[in-house]
C-alpha positions in Angstrom: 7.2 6.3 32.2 4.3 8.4 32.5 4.6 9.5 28.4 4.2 5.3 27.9 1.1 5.0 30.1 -0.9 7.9 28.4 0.0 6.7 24.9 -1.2 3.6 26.4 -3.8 4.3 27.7 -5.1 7.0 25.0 -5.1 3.3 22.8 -7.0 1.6 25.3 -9.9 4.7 25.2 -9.7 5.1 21.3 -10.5 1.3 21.2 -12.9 1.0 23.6 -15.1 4.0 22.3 -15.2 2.8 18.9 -15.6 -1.1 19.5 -18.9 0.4 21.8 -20.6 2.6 19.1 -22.7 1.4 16.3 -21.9 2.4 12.8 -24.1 2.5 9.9 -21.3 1.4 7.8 -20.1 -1.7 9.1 -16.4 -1.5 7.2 -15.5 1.7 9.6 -14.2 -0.8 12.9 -11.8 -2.7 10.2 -10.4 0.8 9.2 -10.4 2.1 13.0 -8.6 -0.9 13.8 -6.1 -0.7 10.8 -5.3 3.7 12.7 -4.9 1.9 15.7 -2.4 -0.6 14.2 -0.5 2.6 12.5 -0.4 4.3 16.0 1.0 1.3 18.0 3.7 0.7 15.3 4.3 4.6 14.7 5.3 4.9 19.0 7.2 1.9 18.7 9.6 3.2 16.3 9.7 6.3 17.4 11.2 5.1 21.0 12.0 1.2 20.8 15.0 1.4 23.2 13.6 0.2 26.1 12.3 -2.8 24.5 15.6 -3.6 23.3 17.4 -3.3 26.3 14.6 -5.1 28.2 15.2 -7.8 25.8 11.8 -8.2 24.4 13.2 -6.6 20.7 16.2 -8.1 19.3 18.0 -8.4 16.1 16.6 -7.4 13.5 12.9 -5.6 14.8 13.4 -2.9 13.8 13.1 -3.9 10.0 10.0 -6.1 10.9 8.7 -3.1 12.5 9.4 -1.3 9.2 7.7 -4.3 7.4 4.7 -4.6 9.6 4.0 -0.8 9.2 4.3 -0.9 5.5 1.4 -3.6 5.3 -0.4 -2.1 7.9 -0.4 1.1 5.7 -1.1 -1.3 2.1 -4.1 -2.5 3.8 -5.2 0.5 4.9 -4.9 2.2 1.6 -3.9 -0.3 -0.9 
């Protein structure tokens, strides 16, 4: 459980540092946001199991995880 809260809460901190700061270029948050969206998706592939047997995943996530991190990754770099 600890492993979850650190990944969690090295999201939380990545966010909050870069929503805070002023860039000069103002498409930089969009593509922050878009390597936070990889991140997220990347840890929940690599150990979905507890949000399956929690019930929160069921049938069939795993290939909309696969789908979401695909566009994610399109967006990012088309």
């Amino acid at each position: 459980m600890t492993k979850y809260h650190l990944i969690y809460m090295m999201f939380i901190i990545s966010k909050n540092n870069y929503k805070n700061h002023k860039f000069k270029d103002q498409r930089i948050p969009g593509i922050l946001d878009l390597l936070l969206k990889v991140f997220a998706l990347k840890q929940l592939q690599e150990d979905p199991q507890g949000l399956y047997e929690c019930g929160y995943f069921g049938a069939g996530s795993g290939k909309l995880l696969d789908e979401s991190l695909k566009d994610v990754l399109l967006q990012l770099r088309p």
